[in-house]
C-alpha positions as CSV (number, residue, x, y, z in Angstrom):
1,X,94.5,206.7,78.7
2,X,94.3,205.2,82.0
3,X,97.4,203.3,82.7
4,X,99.8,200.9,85.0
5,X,101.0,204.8,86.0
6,X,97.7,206.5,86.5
7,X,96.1,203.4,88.6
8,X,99.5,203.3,90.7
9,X,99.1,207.1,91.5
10,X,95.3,207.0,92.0
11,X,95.7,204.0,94.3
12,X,98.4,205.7,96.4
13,X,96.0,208.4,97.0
14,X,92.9,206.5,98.0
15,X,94.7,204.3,100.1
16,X,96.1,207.3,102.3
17,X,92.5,208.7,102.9
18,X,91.6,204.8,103.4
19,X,94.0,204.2,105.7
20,X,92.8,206.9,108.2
21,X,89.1,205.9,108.0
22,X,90.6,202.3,109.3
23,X,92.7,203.6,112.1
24,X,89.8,205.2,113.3
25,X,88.2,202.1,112.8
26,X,90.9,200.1,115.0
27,X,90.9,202.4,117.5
28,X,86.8,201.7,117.3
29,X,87.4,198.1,117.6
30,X,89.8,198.2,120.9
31,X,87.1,200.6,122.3
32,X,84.4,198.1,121.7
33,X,86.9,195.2,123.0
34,X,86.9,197.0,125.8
35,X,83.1,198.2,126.9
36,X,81.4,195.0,125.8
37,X,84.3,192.2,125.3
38,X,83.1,189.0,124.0
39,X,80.0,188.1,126.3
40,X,76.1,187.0,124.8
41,X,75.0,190.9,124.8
42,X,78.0,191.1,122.3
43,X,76.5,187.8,120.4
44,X,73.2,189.6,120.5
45,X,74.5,192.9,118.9
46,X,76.4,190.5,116.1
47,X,73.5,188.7,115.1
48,X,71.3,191.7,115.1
49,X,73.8,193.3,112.8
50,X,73.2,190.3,110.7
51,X,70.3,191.6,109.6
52,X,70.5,195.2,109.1
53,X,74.4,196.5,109.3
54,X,75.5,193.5,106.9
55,X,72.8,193.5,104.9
56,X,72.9,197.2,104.4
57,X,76.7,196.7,103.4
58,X,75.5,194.4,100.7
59,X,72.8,196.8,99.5
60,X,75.3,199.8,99.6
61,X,78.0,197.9,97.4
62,X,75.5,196.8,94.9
63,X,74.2,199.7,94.4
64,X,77.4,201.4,93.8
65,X,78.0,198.6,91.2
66,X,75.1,198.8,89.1
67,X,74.9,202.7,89.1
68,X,78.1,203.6,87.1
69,X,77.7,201.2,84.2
70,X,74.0,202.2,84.2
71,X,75.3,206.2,84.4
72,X,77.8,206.0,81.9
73,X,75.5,204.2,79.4
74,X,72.9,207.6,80.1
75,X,75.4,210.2,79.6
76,X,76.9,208.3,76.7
77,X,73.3,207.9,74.9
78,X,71.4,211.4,76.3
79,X,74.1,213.7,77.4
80,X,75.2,215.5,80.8
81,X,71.5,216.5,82.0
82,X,69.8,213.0,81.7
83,X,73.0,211.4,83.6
84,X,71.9,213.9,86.5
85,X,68.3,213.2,86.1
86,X,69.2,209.2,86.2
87,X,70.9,209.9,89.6
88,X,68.2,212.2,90.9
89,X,65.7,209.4,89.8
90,X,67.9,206.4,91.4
91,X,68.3,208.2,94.7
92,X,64.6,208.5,95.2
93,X,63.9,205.2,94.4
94,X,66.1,203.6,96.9
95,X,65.0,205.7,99.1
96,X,61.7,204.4,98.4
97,X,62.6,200.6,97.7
98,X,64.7,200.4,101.2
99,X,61.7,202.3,103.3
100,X,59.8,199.7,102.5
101,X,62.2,196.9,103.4
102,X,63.0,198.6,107.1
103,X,59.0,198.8,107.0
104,X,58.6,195.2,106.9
105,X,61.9,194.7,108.7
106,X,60.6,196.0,112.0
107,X,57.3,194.2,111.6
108,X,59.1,191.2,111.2
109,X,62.0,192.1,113.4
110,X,60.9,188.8,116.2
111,X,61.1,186.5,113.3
112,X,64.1,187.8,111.6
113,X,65.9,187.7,115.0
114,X,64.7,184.3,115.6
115,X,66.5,183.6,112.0
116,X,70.0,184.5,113.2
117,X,69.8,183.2,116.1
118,X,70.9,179.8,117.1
119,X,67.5,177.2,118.5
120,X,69.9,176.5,121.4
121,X,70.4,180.3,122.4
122,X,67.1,181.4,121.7
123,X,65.7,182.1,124.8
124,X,63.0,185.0,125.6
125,X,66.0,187.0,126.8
126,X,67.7,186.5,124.0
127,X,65.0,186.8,121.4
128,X,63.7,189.9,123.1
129,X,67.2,191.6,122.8
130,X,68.1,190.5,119.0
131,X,64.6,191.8,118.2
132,X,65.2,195.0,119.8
133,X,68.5,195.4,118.4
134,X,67.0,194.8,114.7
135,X,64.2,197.6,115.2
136,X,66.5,200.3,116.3
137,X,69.2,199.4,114.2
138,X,67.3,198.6,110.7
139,X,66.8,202.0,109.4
140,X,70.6,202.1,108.3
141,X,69.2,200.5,105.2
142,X,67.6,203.7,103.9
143,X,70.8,205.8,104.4
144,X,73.3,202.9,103.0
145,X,71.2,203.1,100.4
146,X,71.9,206.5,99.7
147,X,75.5,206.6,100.7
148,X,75.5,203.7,97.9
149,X,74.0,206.2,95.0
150,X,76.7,209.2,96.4
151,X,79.4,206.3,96.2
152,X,78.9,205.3,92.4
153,X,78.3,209.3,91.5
154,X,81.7,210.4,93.4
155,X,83.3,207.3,91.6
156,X,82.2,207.8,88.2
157,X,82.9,211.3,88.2
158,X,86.5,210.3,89.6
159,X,86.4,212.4,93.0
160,X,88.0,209.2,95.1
161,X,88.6,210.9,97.9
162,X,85.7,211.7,100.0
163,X,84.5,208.0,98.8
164,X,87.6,206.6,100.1
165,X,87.2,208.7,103.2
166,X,83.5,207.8,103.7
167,X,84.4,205.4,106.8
168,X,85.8,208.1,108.9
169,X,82.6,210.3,110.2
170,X,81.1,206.6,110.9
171,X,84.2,205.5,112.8
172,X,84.1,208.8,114.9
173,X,80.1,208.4,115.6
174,X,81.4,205.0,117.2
175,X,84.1,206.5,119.2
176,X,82.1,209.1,120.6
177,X,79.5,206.6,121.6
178,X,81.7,204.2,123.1
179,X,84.0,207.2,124.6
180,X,81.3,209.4,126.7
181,X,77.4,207.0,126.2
182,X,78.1,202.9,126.7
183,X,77.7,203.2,130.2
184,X,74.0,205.4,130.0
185,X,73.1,203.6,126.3
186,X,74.6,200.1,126.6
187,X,74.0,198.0,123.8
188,X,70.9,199.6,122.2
189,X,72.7,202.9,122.1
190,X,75.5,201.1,120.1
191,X,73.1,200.1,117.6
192,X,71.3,203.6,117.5
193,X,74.9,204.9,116.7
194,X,75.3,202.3,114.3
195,X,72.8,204.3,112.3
196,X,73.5,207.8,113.2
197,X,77.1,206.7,111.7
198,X,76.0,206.3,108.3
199,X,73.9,209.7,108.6
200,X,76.9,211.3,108.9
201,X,78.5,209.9,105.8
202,X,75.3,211.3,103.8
203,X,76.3,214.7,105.0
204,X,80.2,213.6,104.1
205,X,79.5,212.6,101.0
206,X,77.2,216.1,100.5
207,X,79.5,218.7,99.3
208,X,81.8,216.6,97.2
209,X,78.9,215.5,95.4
210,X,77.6,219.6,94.8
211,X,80.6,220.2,93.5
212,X,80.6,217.5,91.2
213,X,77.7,219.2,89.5
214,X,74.7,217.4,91.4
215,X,71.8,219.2,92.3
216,X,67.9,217.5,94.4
217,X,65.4,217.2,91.9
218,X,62.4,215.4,92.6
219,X,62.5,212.8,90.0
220,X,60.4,209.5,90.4
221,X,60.1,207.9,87.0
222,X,59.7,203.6,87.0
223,X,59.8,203.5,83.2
224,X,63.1,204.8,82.9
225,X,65.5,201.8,81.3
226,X,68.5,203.0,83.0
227,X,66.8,202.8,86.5
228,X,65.4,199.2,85.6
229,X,68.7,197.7,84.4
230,X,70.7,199.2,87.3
231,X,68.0,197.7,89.8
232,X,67.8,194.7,87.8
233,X,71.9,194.1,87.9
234,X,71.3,195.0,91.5
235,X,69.5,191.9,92.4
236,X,72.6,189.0,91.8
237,X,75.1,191.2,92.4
238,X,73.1,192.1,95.9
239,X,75.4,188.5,96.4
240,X,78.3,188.5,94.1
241,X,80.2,191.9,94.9
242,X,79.9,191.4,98.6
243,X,80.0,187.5,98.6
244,X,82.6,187.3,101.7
245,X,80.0,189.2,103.9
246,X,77.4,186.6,103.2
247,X,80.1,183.9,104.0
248,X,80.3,186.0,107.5
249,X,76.8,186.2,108.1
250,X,76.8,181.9,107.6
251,X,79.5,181.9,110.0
252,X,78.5,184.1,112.6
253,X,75.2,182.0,112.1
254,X,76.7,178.4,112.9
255,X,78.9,180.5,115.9
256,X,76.5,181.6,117.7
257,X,75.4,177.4,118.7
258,X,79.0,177.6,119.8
259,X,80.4,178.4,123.6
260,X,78.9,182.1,124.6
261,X,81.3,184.8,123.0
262,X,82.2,182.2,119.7
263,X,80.4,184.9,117.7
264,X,82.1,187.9,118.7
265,X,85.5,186.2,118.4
266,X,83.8,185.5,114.4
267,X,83.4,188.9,114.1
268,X,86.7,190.7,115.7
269,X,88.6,188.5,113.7
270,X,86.6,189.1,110.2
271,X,86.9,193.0,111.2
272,X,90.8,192.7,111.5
273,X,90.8,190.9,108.9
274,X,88.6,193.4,106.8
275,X,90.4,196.5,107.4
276,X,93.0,195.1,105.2
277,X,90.6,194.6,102.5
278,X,89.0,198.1,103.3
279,X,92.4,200.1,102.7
280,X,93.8,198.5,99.6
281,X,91.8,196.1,97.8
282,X,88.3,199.0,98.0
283,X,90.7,201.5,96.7
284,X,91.5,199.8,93.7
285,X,88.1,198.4,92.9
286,X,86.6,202.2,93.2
287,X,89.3,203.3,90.7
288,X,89.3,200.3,88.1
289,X,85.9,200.0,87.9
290,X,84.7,203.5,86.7
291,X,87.9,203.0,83.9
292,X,87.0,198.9,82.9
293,X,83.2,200.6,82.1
294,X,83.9,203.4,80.1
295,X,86.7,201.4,78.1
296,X,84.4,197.9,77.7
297,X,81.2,199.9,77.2
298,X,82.7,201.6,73.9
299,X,84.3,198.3,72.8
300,X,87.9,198.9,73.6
301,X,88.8,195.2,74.5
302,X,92.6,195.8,74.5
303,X,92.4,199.0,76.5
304,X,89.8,197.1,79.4
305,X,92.5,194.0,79.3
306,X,95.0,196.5,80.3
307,X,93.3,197.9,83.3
308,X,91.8,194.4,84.3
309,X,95.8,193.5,84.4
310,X,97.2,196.4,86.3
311,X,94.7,195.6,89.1
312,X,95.1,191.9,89.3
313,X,99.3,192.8,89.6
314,X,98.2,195.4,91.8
315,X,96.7,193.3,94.1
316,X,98.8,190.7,94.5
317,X,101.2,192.4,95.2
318,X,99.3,194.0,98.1
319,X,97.7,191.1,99.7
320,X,100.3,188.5,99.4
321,X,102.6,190.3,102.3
322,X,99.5,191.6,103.9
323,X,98.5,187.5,104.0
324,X,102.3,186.8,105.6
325,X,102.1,190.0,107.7
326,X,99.4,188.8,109.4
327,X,100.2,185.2,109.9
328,X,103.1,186.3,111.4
329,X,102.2,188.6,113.5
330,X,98.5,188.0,114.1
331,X,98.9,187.5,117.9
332,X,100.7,190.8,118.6
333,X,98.1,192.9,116.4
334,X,95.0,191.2,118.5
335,X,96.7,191.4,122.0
336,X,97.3,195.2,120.8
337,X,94.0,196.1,119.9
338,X,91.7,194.0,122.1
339,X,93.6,192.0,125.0
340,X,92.1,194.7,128.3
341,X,88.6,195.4,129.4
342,X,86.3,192.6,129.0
343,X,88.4,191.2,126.2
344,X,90.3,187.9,128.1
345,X,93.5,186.3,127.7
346,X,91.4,183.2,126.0
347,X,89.1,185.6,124.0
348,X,93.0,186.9,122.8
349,X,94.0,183.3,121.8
350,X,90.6,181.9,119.7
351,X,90.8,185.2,117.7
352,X,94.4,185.1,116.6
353,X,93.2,181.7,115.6
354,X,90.9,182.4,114.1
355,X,92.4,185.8,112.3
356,X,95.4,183.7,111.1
357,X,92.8,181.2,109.4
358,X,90.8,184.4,107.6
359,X,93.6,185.9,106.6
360,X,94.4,182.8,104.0
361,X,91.3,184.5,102.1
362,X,92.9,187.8,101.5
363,X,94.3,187.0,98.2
364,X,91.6,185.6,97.0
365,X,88.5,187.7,98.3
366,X,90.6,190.8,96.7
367,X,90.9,188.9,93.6
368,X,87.7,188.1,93.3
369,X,86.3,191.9,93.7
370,X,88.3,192.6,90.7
371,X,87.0,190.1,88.4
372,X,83.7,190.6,89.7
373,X,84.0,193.7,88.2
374,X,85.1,192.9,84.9
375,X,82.6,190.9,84.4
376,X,80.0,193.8,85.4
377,X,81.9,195.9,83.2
378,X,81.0,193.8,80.0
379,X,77.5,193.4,81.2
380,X,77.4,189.9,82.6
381,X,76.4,189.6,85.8
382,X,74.5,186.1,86.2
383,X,78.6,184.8,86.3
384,X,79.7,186.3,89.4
385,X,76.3,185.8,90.6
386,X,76.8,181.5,89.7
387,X,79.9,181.3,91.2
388,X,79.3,183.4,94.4
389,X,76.6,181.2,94.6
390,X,79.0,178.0,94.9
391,X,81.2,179.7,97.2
392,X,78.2,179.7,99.8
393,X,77.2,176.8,99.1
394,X,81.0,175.1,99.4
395,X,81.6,177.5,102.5
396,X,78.4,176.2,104.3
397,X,79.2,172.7,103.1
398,X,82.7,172.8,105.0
399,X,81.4,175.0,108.0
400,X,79.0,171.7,108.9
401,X,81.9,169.2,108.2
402,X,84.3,170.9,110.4
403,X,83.2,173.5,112.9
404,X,82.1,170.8,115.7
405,X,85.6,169.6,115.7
406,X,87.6,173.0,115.0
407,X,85.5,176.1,116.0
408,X,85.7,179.5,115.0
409,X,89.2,178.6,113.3
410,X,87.4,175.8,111.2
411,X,84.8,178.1,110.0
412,X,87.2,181.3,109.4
413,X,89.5,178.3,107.0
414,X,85.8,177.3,105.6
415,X,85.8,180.7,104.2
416,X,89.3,180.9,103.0
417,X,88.8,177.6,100.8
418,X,85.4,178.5,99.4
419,X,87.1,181.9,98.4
420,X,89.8,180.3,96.7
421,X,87.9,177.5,94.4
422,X,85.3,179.9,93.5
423,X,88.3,182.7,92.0
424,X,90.1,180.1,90.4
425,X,86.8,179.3,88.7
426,X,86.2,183.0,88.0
427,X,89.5,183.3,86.2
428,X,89.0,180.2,84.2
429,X,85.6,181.4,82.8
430,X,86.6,185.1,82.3
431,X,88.9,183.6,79.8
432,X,86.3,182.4,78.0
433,X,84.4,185.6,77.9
434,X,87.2,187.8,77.0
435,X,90.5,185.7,75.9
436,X,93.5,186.2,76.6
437,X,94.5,188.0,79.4
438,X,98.2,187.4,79.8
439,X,97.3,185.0,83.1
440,X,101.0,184.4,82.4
441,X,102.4,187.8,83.4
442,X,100.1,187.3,86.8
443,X,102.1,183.5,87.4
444,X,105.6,185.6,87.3
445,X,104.0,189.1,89.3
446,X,102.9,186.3,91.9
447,X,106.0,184.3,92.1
448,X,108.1,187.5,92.3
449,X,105.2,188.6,95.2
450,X,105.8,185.1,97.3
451,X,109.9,185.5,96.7
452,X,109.6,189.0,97.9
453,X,107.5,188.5,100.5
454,X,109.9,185.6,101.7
455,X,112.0,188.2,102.2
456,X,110.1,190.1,104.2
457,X,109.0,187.3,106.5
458,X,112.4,186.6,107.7
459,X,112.2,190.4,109.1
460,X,108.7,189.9,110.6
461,X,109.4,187.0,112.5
462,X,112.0,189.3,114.7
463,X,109.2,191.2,116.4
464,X,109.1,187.8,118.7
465,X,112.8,188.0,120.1
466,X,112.3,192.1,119.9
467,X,109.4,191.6,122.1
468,X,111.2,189.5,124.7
469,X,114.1,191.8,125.1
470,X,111.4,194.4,126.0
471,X,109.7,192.2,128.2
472,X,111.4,193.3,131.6
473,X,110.0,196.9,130.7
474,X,106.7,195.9,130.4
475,X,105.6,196.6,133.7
476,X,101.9,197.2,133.5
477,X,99.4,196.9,130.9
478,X,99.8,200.7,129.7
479,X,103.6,199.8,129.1
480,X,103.3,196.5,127.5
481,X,100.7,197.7,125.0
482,X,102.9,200.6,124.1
483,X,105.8,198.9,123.9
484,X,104.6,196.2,121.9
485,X,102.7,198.6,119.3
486,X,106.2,200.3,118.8
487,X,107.9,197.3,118.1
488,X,105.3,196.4,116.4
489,X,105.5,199.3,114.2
490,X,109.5,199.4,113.7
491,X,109.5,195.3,112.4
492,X,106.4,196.4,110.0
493,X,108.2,199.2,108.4
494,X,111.1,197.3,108.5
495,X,109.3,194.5,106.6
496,X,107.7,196.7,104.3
497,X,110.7,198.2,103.4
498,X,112.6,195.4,102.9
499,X,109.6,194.1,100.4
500,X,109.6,197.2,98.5
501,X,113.2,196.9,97.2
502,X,112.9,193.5,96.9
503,X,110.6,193.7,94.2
504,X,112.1,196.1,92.9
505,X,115.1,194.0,92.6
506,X,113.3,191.5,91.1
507,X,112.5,193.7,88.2
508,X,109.0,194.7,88.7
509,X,107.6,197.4,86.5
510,X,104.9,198.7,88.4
511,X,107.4,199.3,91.3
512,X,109.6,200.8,89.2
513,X,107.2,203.0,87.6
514,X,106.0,204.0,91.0
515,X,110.2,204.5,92.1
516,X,110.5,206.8,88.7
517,X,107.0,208.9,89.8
518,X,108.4,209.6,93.6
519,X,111.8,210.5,92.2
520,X,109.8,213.0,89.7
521,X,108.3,214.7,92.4
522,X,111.2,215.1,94.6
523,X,113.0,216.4,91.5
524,X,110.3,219.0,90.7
525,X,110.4,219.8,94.1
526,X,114.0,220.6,94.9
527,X,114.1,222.8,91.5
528,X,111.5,225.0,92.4
């Protein structure tokens, strides 16, 4: 029976492997800050990605998605062989399905570039670059694709970890690029890396995959109804389960018709901002989701209601400090990773901005990917498809109200509101589709979250007087970022710590539970 326990232990471990894939991926981002800063070559590499990183994102999610309900109904029916004939036959045909689209892609590539890039921008120059960008960069589609198959398998068969992990070979790819090449590659050699990085999470995700029991076989069959409902479920959840990135790609859009460098301040902020989301909120989704299928699919309402819950707590209890954390202490985390190089002072000050303005969406973006999910997991997906189809439409609407008057921080809080309606709507008509679902416990785990979090706030804000009593010491730049990322780091476990027991004081199980599996451990350990 999966559990409050077993999801709080699964989590931990995911998370740990998560967390060093992002680290790699910060230490990617001050690099970039660094080589390229926020100048047009940058806007030119964001809109390209646009088209083929972001949209490969989406691809790779959906995919994911679709394939474990879609497995689990083919073991369940035809046994162990046909579920690895069903993967066998879903890897070639996204392999086949997303040759085509980088096919057309590069044909296309002047149009699509004209597409995301703003009439006021688009001179030859620019044109001529975005287009390149798109041609060399486009053919991650084909391997997301089949990171996205490797992804649902590892999932399914619960081997979290090398999925969890699956951002660190393409983080490293990055930082060798941007370590030893920018200066002979430039900006086209960062989007040829772009791709050579997901390569290398194919060959990641290889052996993990062996020795869950998969094995090549050439299987190409159209007619089989497994393949045509997971591609069919594919196509509205292409926007559903990744409905934040679209709200990024309308954003970065509407930036780029901003002053030069709007876009990249768009997209360093939506990266901080997504590294959060990446650690905790992924883990959980890859772990609840394979558990909400197997339990709705055989009609276990009360058992699915139970997992559904320990996520939602799980969640808020995550993102509701991360949401203070970095309102907090937004400036110090941007001047830390990206204030040197080409990265200016005012660059610095529009993204933590704009960050502080994104982060309000944390809650609910996280939110969202869990219900999304219990909706796929009783076979409705035209829902989350509806509603993500609002928040676009609500986002856009409030991105043209506000974004002449308030910038990149009007469109970042553009995202945060559209987020936050279309959840609120989610929850309402998931109650309709499956009852009661003790929304009550999730008022009290939330009010004990902002109480605790309170708490924690009062800490965080001390990093500011800590960092002017180290002031004097910061002598160069060297100095000041080190001394600011240990301070940094001493207020945030601080913080942290001072959260965890004050939940715990505050009587919450799932903190408890997780107090009473440590203690286990550290008992078996001392008796042996």
């Amino acid at each position: 029976m999966e559990t409050t326990k077993k999801i709080a232990k699964s989590t931990l471990a995911i998370v740990v492997f998560s967390l060093v894939g992002k680290l790699f991926g910060f230490y990617r981002e001050i690099l970039r800050a660094a080589k390229f800063g926020a100048t047009a070559h940058m806007d030119a590499f964001v809109a390209s990605q646009s088209a083929t990183t972001v949209v490969s994102m989406l691809i790779t999610t959906a995919i994911a998605t679709t394939f474990i309900p879609s497995l689990q109904k083919a073991e369940r029916d035809l046994g162990h062989d046909e579920k690895l004939k069903f993967t066998n036959n879903m890897l070639f045909l996204v392999i086949l399905i997303s040759s085509a689209v980088v096919a057309l892609g590069m044909i296309f590539s002047p149009y699509l570039a004209a597409l995301v890039t703003p009439k006021d921008k688009l001179t030859p120059e620019m044109l001529a670059l975005v287009s390149k960008l798109i041609k060399v960069g486009i053919p991650v589609i084909i391997f997301s694709s089949i990171v996205g198959v490797f992804t649902g398998f590892l999932q399914y068969e619960g081997r979290f970890a090398a999925a969890g992990a699956v951002a660190i070979p393409l983080n490293i790819v990055y930082i060798i690029y941007l370590t030893f090449f920018t200066k002979q590659g430039g900006i086209v050699g960062f989007s040829v890396a772009s791709v050579l990085g997901v390569v290398a999470q194919v060959f990641f995700l290889l052996p993990d995959s062996f020795r869950a029991g998969f094995r090549f076989k050439p299987v190409l069959n159209l007619k089989d109804k497994y393949v045509k409902e997971a591609v069919i479920l594919a196509i509205p959840m292409l926007i559903s389960t990744a409905i934040n990135d679209v709200n990024i790609i309308v954003n970065k859009r509407l930036a780029m018709g901003m002053e030069v460098g709007s876009a990249s301040v768009i997209d360093y902020a939506n990266k901080m901002n997504v590294m959060v989301l990446g650690v905790f909120i992924t883990a959980i989704t890859a772990i609840i989701f394979p558990a909400m299928s197997r339990a709705f699919g055989t009609g276990n309402l009360v058992q699915g209601k139970r997992v559904m819950s320990a996520s939602v707590k799980t969640v808020l209890f995550l993102t509701v400090p991360a949401t203070v954390g970095m309102i907090i202490l937004a400036r110090p985390i941007v001047d830390i990773a990206f204030l040197h190089g080409k990265f200016t002072a005012q660059n610095a000050i529009d993204t933590t901005a704009t960050l502080r303005f994104y982060s309000l969406a944390l809650i609910s973006i996280s939110l969202s990917n869990v219900l999304n999910r219990v909706y796929y997991s009783i076979s409705d997906t035209k829902t989350p498809f509806y509603i993500g189809l609002v928040n676009v439409l609500i986002n856009i609407g409030l991105n043209i109200s506000v974004s002449h008057k308030f910038g990149t921080r009007g469109l970042a809080a553009s995202v945060s509101i559209a987020t936050t309606i279309a959840v609120l709507a989610s929850f309402t008509l998931l109650r309709k589709k499956i009852g009661h679902f003790g929304a009550k416990t999730y008022i009290k785990a939330l009010i004990k979250t902002l109480l605790a979090s309170l708490a924690m706030s009062l800490v965080a804000i001390l990093y500011y007087p800590l960092e002017g009593l180290l002031l004097p010491f910061m002598t160069s730049m060297t100095s000041t970022k080190i001394l600011k990322l240990i301070a940094l780091l001493s207020v945030t476990a601080v913080a942290a710590t001072v959260y965890a027991i004050s939940l715990y004081k505050l009587g919450v199980r799932e903190i408890r539970d997780l107090t009473k599996i440590i203690k286990r451990r550290m008992d078996a350990k001392r008796n042996k």
